[in-house]
C-alpha positions as CSV (number, residue, x, y, z in Angstrom):
1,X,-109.9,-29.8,31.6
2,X,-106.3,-30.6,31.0
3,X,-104.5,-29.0,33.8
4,X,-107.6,-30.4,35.9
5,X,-106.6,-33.9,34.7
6,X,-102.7,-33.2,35.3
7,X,-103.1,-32.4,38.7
8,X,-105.1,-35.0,39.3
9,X,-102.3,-37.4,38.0
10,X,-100.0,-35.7,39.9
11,X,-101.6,-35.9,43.2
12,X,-102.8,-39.8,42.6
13,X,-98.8,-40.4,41.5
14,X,-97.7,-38.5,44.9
15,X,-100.2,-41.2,46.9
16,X,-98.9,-43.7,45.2
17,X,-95.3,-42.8,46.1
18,X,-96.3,-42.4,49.9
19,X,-97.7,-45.6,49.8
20,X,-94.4,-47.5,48.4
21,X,-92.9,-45.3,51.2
22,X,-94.5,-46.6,54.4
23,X,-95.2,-50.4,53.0
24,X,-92.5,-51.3,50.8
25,X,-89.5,-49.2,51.8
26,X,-89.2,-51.0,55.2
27,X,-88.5,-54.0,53.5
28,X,-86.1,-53.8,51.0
29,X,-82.9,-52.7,50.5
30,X,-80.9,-49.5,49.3
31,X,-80.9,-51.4,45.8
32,X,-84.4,-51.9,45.6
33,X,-85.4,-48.4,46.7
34,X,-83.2,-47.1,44.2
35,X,-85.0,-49.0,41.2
36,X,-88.5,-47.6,43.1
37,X,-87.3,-44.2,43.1
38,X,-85.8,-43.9,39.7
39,X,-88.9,-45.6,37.9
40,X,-91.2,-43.4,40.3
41,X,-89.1,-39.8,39.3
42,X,-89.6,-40.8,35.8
43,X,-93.5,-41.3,36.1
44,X,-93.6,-37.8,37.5
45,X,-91.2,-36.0,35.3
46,X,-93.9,-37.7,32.5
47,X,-96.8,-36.0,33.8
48,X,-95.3,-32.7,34.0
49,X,-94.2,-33.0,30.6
50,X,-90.5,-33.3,31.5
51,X,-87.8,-35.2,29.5
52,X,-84.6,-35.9,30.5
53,X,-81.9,-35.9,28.4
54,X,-77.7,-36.6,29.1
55,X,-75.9,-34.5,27.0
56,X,-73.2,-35.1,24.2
57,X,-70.0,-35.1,25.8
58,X,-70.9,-36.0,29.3
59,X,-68.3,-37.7,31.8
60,X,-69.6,-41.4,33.1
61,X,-70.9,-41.0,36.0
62,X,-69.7,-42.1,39.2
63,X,-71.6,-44.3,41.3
64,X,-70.0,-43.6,44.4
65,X,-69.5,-39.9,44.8
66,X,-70.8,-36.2,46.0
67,X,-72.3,-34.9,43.4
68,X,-73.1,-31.1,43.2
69,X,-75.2,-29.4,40.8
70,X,-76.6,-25.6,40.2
71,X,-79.8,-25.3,41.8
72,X,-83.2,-23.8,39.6
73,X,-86.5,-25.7,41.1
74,X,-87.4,-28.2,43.1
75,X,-87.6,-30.5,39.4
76,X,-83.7,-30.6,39.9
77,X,-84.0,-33.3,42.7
78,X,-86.4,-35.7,40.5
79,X,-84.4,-35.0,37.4
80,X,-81.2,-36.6,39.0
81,X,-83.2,-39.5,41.0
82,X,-84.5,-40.1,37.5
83,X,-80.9,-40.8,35.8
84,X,-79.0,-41.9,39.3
85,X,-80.6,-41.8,42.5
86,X,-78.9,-39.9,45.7
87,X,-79.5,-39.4,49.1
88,X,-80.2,-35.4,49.1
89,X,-79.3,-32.6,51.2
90,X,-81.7,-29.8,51.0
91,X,-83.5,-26.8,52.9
92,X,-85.5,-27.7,55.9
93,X,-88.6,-25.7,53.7
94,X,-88.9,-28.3,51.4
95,X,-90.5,-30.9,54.1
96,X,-93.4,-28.6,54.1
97,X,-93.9,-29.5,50.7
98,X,-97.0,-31.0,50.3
99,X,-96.9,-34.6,50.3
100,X,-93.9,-34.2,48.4
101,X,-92.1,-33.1,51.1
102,X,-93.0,-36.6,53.0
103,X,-91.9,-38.3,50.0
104,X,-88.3,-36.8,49.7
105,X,-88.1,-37.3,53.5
106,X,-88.8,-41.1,53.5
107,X,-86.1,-41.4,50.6
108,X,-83.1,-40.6,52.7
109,X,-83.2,-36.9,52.3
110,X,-81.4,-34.7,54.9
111,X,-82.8,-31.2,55.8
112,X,-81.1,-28.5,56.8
113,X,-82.4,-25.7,58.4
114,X,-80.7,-22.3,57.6
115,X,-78.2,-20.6,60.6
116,X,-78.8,-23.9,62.4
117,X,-75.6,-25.1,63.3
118,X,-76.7,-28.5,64.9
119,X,-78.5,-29.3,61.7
120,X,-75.4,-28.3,59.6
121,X,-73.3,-30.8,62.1
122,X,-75.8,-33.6,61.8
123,X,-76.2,-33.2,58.0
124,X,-72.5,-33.6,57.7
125,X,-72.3,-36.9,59.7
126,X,-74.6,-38.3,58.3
127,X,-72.9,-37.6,54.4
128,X,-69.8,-38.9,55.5
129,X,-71.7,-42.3,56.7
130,X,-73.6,-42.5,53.3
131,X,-69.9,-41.3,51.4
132,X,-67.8,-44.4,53.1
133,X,-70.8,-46.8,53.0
134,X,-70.7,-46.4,49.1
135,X,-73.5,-44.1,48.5
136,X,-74.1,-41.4,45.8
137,X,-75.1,-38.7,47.8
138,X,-75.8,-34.9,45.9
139,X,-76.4,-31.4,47.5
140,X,-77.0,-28.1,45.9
141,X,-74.3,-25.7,47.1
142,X,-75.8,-22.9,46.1
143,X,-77.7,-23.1,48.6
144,X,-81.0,-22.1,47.2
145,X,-82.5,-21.7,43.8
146,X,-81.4,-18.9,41.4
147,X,-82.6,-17.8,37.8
148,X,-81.7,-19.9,34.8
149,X,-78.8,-18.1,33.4
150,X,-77.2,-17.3,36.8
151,X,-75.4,-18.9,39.4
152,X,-75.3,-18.1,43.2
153,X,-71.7,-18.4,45.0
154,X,-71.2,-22.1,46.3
155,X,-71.2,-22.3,50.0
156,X,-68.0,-24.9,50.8
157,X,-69.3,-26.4,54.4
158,X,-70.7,-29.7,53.2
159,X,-67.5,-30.2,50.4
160,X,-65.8,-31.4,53.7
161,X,-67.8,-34.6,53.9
162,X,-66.5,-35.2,50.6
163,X,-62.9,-34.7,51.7
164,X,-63.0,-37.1,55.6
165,X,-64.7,-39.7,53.2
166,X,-62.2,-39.8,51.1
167,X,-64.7,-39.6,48.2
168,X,-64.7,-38.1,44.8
169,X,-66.9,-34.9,43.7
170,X,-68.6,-34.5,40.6
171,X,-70.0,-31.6,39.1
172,X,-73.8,-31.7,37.3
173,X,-75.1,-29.1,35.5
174,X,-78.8,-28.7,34.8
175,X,-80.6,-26.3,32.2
176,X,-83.9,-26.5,31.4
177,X,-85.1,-25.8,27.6
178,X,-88.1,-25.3,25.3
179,X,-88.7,-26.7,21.9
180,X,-86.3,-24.0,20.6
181,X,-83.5,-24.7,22.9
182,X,-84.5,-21.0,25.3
183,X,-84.9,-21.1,28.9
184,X,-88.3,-22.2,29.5
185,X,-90.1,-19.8,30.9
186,X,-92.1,-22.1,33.2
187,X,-89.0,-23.5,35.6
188,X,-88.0,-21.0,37.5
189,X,-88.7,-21.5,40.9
190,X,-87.7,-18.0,42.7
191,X,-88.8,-15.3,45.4
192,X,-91.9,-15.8,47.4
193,X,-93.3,-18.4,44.9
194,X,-94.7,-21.6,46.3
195,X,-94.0,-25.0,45.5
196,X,-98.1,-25.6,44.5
197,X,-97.9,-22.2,41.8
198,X,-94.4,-23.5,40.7
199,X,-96.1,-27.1,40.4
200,X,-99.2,-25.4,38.4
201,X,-96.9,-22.9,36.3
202,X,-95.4,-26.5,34.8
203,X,-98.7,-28.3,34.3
204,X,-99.6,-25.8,32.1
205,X,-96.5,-24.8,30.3
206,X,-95.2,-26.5,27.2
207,X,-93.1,-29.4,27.4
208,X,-90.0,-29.1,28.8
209,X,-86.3,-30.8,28.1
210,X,-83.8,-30.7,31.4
211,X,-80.8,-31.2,29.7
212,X,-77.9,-32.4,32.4
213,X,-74.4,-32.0,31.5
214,X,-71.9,-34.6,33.9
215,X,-68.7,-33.4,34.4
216,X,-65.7,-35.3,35.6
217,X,-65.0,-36.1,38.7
218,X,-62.7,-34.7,41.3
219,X,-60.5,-36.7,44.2
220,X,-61.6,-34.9,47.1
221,X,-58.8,-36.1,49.6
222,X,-56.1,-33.8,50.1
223,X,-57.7,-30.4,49.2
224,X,-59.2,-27.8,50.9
225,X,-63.3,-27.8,50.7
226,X,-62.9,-24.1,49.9
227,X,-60.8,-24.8,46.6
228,X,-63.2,-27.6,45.8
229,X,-66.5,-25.7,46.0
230,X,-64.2,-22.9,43.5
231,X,-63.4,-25.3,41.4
232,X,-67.0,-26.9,40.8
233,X,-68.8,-23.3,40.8
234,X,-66.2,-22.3,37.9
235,X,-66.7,-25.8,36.3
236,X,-70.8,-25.6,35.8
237,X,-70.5,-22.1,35.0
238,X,-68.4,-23.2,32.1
239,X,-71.0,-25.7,31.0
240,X,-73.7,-23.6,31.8
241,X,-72.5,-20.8,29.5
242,X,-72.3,-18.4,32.4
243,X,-70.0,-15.6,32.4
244,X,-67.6,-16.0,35.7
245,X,-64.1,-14.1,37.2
246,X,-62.4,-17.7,36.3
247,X,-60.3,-17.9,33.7
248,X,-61.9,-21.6,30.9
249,X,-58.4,-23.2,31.6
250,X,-59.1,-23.0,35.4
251,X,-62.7,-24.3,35.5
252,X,-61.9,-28.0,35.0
253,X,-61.6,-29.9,37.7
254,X,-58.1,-32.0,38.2
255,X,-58.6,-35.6,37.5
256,X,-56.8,-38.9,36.6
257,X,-57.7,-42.6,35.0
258,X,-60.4,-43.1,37.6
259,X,-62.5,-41.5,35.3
260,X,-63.2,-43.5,32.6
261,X,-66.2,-45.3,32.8
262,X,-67.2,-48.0,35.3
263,X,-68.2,-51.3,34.7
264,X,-71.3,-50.8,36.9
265,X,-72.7,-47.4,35.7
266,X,-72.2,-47.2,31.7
267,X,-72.5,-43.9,30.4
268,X,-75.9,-43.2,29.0
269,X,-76.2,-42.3,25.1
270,X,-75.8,-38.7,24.4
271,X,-78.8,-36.7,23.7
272,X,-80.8,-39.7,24.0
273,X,-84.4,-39.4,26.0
274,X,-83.2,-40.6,29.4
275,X,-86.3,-40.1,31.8
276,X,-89.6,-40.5,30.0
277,X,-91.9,-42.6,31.6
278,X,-93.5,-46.0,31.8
């Protein structure tokens, strides 16, 4: 009875989303959208029992930047739209999502399909637009999900954008933890699993605490995207806990006073609940 009333909340929150999509979105601003979108991934991270939590230590987060963070389930997008909201790069699969897939589509997400080198092209364009316009855009260079407690090699392609906009990178990290601080068991979104038995796999799971560490920032201008997407892998690893080839002392990311906090997007409190819902 409770996982038939979760999904049912799920599916009447996903409506609701679509319909703030196609009648509201149209008319407002960037701005706007963003308040819609953070206050609508918080709903849902509520009903799958999800909060979101900054931790101690954290860098402030820049408003206008790349951001790139390990990749573990399709949670990871609403987890960040839930803290700051970003135009997304991700696989083409995910707009087969149901009505989910709509959803991240009509919030400015970019799909890529893989080996498609016109999609790669256009997906680049379009992040160096959203990059000089002032946007907070975020991609997952992994390029796919992995197991919590591992970390795929970074693919460096779409660090370029980063670099011809003249923007700043910053590096997320994302666990996600039970009561007792372990891996929860239900995340994992890997294989031939689908996006309705990962969906169902959290509904009935415990609750579950995504934990996001921010790391400073990065000038992108002047380096190769190669170094950068090194640099980033080595840096989340470190946060991560997740043994690498990289030496600590090298996994920090070179940075300068433009890191300290920003007038316009404080810091949040550390290990505060971030993302539970209305």
């Amino acid at each position: 009875m409770l996982l038939a009333l979760r999904i049912a909340r799920v599916t009447l929150h996903l409506l609701v989303g679509m319909a703030i999509c196609a009648l509201l979105f149209p008319w407002i601003d960037r701005p706007a959208r963003e308040i819609h979108v953070r206050r609508w991934s918080r709903h849902l991270l509520a009903i799958c029992n999800v909060t979101v939590q900054i931790t101690s230590g954290s860098a402030a987060p820049k408003e206008h930047a790349l951001v790139v963070a390990n990749h573990v389930s399709w949670l990871d997008i609403f987890v960040l739209n839930a803290l700051y909201p970003c135009r997304f790069v991700a696989k083409a699969e995910i707009r087969s999502w149901p009505l989910a897939g709509w959803l991240v589509e009509q919030a400015g997400t970019v799909f890529i399909a893989r080996g498609n080198r016109r999609d790669l092209r256009k997906a680049f364009e379009g992040l160096v637009r959203a990059l000089k316009a002032g946007e907070r855009v975020a991609f997952f260079p992994e390029g796919t999900t992995a197991p919590q407690g591992t970390l795929l090699p970074f693919h460096a392609n779409l660090f370029e954008a980063a670099i011809d906009a003249k923007a700043r990178v910053q590096p997320y990290a994302i666990r996600y933890v039970d009561r007792d601080r372990q891996p929860h068991p239900a995340v994992d979104f890997v294989g031939d699993m689908t996006f309705v038995q990962s969906m169902l796999a959290i509904l009935r799971g415990g609750p579950i605490r995504a934990r996001v560490t921010i790391l400073r920032s990065m000038k992108a201008e002047g380096q190769h995207r190669r170094q950068l997407a090194e640099t980033t892998e080595a840096a989340i690893r470190l946060a991560l806990g997740i043994a690498g080839d990289t030496p600590a002392d090298e996994a920090l990311p070179q940075t300068d006073a433009d890191d300290e906090p920003q007038a316009d997007d404080e810091p949040q409190a550390d290990d505060e609940p971030e993302a539970r819902s209305a």
